[in-house]
N, C-alpha and C positions, 0 to 999 in steps of 0.2 A: 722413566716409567715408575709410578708409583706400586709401591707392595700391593695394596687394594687390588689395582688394576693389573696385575700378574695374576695375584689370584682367582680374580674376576672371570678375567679371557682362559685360562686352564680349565676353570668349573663348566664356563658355559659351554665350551665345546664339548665337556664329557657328557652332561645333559642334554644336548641336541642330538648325542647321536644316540644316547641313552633312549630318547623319544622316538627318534628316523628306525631306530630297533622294535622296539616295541609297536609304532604302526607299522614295519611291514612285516611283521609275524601274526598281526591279528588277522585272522580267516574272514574270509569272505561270506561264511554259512552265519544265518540269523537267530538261531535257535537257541534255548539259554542252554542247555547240556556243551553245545561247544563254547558257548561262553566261560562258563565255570570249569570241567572239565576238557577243554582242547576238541572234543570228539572223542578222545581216549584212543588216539592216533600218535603218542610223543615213544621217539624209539630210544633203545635203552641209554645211548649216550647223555643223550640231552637229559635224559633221566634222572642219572645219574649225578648230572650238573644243577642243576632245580634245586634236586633233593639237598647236595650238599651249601649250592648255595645260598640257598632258602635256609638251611640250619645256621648258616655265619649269618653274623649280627654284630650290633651295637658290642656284645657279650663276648664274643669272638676277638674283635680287634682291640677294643677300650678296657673291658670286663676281665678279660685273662690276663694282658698287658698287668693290668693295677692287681689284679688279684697275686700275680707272681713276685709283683713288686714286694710286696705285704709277707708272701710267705716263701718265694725263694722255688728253689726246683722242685720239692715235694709236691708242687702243685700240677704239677704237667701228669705226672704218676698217675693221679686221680683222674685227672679229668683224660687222659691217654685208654688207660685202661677199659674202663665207663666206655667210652668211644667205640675201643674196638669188638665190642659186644652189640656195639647196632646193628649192626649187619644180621647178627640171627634174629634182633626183633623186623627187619624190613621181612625178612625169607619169613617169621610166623605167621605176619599181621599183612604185609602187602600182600601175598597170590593171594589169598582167601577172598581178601578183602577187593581187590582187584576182580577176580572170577564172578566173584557177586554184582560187583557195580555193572559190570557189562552184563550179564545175564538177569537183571533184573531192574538196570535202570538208576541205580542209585548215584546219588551227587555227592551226595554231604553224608559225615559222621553218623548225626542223628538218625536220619531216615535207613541207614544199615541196621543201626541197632533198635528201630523202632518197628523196622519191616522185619529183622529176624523173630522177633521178643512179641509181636502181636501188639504194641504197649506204646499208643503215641506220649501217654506222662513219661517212660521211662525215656523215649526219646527228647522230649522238650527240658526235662531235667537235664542230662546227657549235655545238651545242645547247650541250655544255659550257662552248663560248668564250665564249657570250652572258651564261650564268648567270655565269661568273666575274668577267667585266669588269663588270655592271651591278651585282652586291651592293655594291662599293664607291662608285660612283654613289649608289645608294639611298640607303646610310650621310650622304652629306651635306644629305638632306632631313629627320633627327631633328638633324641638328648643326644645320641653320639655326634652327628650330624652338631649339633650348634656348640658341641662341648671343642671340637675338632679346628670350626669354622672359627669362634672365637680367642681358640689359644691362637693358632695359625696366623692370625691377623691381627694380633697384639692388641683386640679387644675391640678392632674396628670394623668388624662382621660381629654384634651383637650375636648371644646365646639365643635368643629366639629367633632371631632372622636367618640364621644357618635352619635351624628346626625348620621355619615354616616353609623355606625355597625345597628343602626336602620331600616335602607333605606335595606343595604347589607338584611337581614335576610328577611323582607316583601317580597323582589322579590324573594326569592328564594320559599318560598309554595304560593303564590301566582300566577308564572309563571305555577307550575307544576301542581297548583291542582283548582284556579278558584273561583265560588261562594261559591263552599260548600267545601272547603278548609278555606275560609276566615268565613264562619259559625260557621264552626268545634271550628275553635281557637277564634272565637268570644266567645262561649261560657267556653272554659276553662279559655280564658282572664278575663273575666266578673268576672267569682266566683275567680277568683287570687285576681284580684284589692281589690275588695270589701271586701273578706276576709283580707286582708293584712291592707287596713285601717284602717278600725273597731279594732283591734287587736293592732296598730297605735295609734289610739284617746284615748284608755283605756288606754295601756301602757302608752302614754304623761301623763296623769290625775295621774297618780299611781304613779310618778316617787317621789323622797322624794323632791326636790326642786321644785315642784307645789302643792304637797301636797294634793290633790282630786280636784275636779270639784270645793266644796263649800267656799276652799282657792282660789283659781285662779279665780274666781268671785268673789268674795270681794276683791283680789289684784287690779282685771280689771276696777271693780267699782270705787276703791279708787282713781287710777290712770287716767284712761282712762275711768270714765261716760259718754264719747259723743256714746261709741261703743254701748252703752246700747239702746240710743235713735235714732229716725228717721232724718238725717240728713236732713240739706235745701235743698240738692240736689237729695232726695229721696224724690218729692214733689208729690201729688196724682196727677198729670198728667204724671212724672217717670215711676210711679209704674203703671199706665194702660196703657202705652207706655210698658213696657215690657211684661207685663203680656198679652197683643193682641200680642207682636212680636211674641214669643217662639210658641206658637202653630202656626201660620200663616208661619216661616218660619222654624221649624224643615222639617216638610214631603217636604218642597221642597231641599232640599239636596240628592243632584243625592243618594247618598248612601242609605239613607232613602227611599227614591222614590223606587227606585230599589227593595228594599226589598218586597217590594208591591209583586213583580212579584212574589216571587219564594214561599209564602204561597202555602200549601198543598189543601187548601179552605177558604169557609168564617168562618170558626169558629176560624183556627188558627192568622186570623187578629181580632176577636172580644179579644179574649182569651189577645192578645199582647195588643187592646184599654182598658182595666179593669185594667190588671195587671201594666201597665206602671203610671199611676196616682195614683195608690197603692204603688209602691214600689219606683219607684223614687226619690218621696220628699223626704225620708226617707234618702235614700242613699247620695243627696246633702248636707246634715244637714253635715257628717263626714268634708271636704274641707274645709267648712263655719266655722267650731269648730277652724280646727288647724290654719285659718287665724285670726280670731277673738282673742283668745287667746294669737297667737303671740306678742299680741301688750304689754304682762307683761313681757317677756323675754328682756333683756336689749342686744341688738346685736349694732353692729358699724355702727351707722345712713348711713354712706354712702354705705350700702350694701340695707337697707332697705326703707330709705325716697324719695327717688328719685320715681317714679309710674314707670318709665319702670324696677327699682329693684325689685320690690315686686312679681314679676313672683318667687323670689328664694327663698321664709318665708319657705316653704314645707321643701325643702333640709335644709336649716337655721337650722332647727330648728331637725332635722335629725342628725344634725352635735352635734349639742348640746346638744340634751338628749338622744341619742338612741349608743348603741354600735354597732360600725363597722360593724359587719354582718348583726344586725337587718335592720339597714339603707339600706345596700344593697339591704335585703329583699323588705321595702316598695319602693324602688325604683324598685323593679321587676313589683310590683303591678301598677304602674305610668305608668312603656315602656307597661304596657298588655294595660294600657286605653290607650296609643300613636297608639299601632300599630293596632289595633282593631277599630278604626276610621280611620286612615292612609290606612290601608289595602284598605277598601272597596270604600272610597275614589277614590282612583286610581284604582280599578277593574272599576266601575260605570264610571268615565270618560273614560276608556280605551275602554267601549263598545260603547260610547255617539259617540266617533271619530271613532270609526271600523262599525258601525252599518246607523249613520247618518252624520259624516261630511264627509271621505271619499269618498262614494260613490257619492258625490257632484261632485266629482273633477275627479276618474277615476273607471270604473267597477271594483267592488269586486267578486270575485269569492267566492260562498257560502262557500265551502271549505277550504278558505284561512282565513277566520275570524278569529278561534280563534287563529293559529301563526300571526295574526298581530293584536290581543288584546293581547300577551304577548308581543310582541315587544313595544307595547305603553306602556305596563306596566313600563318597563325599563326607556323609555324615562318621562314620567311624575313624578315618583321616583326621576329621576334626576334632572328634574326641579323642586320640590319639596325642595330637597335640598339644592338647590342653592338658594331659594328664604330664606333659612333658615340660609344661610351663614350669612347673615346681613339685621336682621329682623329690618323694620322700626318701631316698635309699643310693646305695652305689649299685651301678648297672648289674653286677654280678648277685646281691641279695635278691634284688627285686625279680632277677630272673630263675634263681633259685625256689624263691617261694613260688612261682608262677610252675615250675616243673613239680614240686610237691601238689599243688592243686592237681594238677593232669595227669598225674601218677595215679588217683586216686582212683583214675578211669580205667586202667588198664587190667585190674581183675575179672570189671564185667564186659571187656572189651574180647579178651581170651575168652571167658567163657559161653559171649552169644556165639561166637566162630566156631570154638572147638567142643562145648558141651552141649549134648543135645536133652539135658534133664533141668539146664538152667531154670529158672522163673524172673520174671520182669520184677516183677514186689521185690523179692531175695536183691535184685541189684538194686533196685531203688535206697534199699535198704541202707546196703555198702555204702552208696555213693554219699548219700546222705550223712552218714558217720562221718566218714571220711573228710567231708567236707566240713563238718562240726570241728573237727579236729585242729585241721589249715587255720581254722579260724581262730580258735584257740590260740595256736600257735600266732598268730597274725599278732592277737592282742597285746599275749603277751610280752612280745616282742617292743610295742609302741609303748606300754605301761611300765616298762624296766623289768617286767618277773619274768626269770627265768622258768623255762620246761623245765620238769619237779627231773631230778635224776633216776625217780624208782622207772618212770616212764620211757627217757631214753635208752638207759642201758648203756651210756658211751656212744649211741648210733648217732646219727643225722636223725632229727625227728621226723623227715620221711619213712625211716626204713619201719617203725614199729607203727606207722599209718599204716602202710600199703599193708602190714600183714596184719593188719586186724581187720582192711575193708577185705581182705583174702579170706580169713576166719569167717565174717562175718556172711558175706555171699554163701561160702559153704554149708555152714550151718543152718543158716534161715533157708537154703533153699528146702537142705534135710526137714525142716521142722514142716516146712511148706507140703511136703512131698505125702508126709505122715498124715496131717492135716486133709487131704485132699481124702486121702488112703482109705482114712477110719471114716470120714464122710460119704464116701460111698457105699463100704461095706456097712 
């Protein structure tokens, strides 16, 4: 039996049932609120499953892998820490936000903060920000996907044909079956990945040319002590630049946000804020292992030294110690964390544009929502793709900047929920800056000039955004308030 055809019969069975999931979890009711939202009937477990598998990604299995390759155990610290602080952004932003959508209807991001705020610009801005930062997000769960498919198969599953089989399969339970389609197989995703890793890291450790855990740490040592320690570029303004980022911009990710809605009540969002800072960390540690590690395996520098190569240690190292079937297996476990973020991904933008930009531009008939949130389905899948065809960046910057864009959001996102003196303009304001900024930082990024250093401080150039769109909300609302104040009097 040919390798092709191992890997072939392995994949397809995981997508048949992937699909056999997904239609029988799509509900029977025809209404687009159960479409996009479930009905807001999902109880806390499965909740909990969504949420966290909806956060694994491309970024997760490929992204942490190559990124720890690069800089060693320091990286788990950051991105560990960061983690176990979501949990009090789910408990700030989910019941609120949850309490609201059931008591007033709401679906999407936008229309929370357009229906608190009186202010459809502040919503349609809002909504834009979300759609733009998350497509390129998206774009790296068809790259993991064909980056995966192609190492795995010795280059005989082309980089795009892995991507598009990906794409292919998502729209297909996804058109037919909605929120709790994409629930359903979030959850069987979740327990695939996880199990398949776990199962992954032992077998690596057990193999006879690593020899256990306590050979292959004395190898790593002997050779590579810098992975041991806190590198210069992991410097304690780093490490509290990411550790504010991950919780400040996980809940803003339409997909995440979204989830808000479709909780059964407040217990199934408390139940998802406990369990996720519990189980989490634990689960990132596997990724951090097989990149960290990688660095005693002697591979062909030019596959690995290069930082946009190190997205491929995962597969590398798949190719290397694991037999052909096995391989295929933890590659199944990879496309469940791709498509399980991807999925929801483009359901949450599909409602963003059918729910609030849309109707901007010509009347929606209630009735026609959800055939024209599966139509967007299609069409954002595709653009997904295409952004994937020739990806500028490694999975982990590109989803970096993507969490800086959506950061951006979270000041006026607190403050439509928790301040009752806020102003629409004041946020419009924020976001606006804010996203000046991203952009800034974008360019400079492509043009070679570094962020000036009076501006960072040593931080993540997130950390002195978010607290100037914080400054700034403040302030203009102050100015706003005065303004109104002396116009009346």
């Amino acid at each position: 039996m040919s390798d092709l055809l191992i890997i072939g019969i392995i994949l397809a069975i995981y997508l048949v049932i992937s699909i056999g999931i997904g239609l029988y979890g799509r509900s029977k009711e025809d209404s687009a609120e159960d479409y996009f939202v479930a009905s807001r009937k999902i109880n806390p477990w499965i909740l909990f499953c969504t949420l966290a598998a909806t956060n694994f990604s491309a970024f997760f299995f490929l992204g942490f892998a190559g990124a720890s390759y690069r800089a060693g155990w320091g990286f788990y610290g950051i991105m560990a820490m960061g983690t176990s602080l979501v949990g009090l952004s789910i408990l700030l932003l989910g019941i609120p936000i949850h309490r609201l959508g059931k008591e007033k209807g709401y679906v999407t991001p936008p229309e929370l903060i357009a229906g608190e705020t009186n202010s459809k610009y502040l919503g349609w801005i809002y909504g834009s920000v979300l759609v733009v930062f998350t497509l390129p997000y998206l774009a790296t769960q068809p790259m993991g996907a064909g980056i995966l498919l192609e190492t795995l198969s010795g280059g005989e599953i082309p980089y795009f044909t892995g991507a598009l089989l990906l794409t292919c399969v998502m729209i297909t339970y996804l058109v037919l079956g909605g929120m709790k389609s994409s629930a359903m197989t979030d959850v069987f995703q979740g327990i695939l990945m996880f199990s398949i890793l776990i199962i992954f890291v032992i077998g690596f450790f057990i193999h006879e040319d690593i020899g256990g855990f306590g050979e292959a740490g004395q190898s790593l040592w002997d050779n590579k002590p810098e992975k041991f320690v806190r590198e210069g570029n992991f410097t304690w303004q780093i490490i509290f630049s990411y550790t504010i980022l991950w919780p400040i911009a996980v809940p803003m990710f339409p997909q995440l946000f979204s989830r808000f809605y479709i909780a059964e009540n407040d217990k199934a969002i408390r139940t998802a804020a406990w369990l996720y800072p519990a189980v989490v960390p634990i689960l990132f540690l596997f990724p951090v292992i097989i990149g960290v590690y990688g660095n005693i395996i002697d591979f062909d520098p030019t596959l690995v030294d290069q930082k946009s190569e190190s997205d491929n240690i995962l597969p590398l190292i798949l190719t290397e110690y694991a037999p052909l079937w096995a391989g295929a297996i933890v590659c199944i476990g990879a496309i469940a964390a791709f498509m399980s973020t991807a999925d929801s991904q483009i359901l949450a933008m599909s409602s963003i544009i059918t729910k609030d930009g849309l109707p901007a531009i010509t009347e929606i008939k209630k009735e026609n929502e959800k055939q024209i949130g599966r139509i967007l389905i299609i069409i954002l899948a595709i653009i997904g793709l295409a952004l994937a065809y020739d990806p500028p960046d490694t999975i982990f910057d590109i989803v970096s900047q993507a969490f800086t864009g959506l950061a951006v959001l979270f000041p006026t996102t607190v403050a439509v929920l928790y301040w009752d003196r806020v102003r629409a303009n004041s946020c419009i304001v924020s976001i606006i800056v804010g996203e000046i900024l991203v952009g800034w930082s974008y360019w400079s990024a492509k043009t070679g000039n570094a962020i000036p250093d009076w501006f960072t401080q040593g931080f993540h150039f997130s950390t002195p955004v978010i607290l100037i769109t914080i400054l700034i909300l403040w302030i203009s609302t102050e100015i706003e308030e005065r303004l109104v104040d002396n116009a009346s009097s």
